[in-house]
C-alpha positions, 0 to 999 in steps of 0.5 A: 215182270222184266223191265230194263234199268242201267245205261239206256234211255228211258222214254215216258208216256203220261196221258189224261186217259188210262193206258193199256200195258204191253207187255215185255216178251223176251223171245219175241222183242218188241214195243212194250208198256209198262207200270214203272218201279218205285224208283222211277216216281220221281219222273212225275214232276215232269209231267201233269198227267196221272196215268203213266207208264215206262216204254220201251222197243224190241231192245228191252230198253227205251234206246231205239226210239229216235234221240239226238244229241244237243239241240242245235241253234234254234232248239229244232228237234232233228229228225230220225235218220236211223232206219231201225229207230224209224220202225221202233217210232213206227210202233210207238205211233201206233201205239199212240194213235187211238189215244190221239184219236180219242182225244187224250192229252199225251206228254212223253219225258226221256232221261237216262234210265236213273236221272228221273229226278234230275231237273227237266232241261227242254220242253216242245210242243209237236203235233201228232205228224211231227211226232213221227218223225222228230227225234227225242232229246235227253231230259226233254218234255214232248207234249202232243197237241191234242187231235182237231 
């Protein structure tokens, strides 16, 4: 199984149901799902959630899914402006909506790929419509409310 390590973002999804995998495919990149290695564990003190897995988009890394840089005055997350990052959302979102659907309670935690036991700086709280748009932030908690 390949999954990305180095310089890139990783992005986190925990849920209260179990999570199916994506699988990598490199002459076809795209969204994937995957079980994290050993040495990413230390991403679950962020999250309250069993069932994890590592995302990551047709970059083979977690790089393209929307982040912005330091929170403005106010801490509004931004939107994405990138055309590129909105398709890679897109396929997250889809990836998401029959978990939301169907109830599950669903955290998403970014860092840089090896900084997963470094200390949570940012907590928000989205609803499923702002999570298609709104960017992600570095060492930042996402949790989705829960559908009506």
């Amino acid at each position: 199984m390949w999954h990305p390590l180095g310089m890139c973002y990783a992005l986190y999804l925990a849920c209260s149901k179990p999570l199916p995998e994506v699988p990598w495919r490199p002459k076809a990149p795209a969204f994937h799902a995957l079980p994290m290695h050993a040495d990413e564990e230390a991403v679950r003190q962020h999250l309250t959630h069993e069932h994890v897995l590592c995302l990551g988009s047709s970059a083979g890394c977690g790089c393209e899914f929307g982040y912005m840089g330091d929170l403005p005055e106010g801490g509004r997350l931004e939107d994405i402006e990138d055309d590129e990052d909105r398709a890679e959302r897109a396929a997250l979102v889809a990836y998401l909506e029959p978990l939301h659907a169907a109830g599950a309670s669903i955290e998403l935690y970014c860092c840089w790929s090896g900084d997963e036991a470094e200390a949570k700086e940012h907590s928000f709280d989205v609803t499923f419509e702002e999570l298609r748009e709104r960017c992600f932030v570095e060492r930042g908690l996402v949790r989705v409310s829960p559908s009506a």
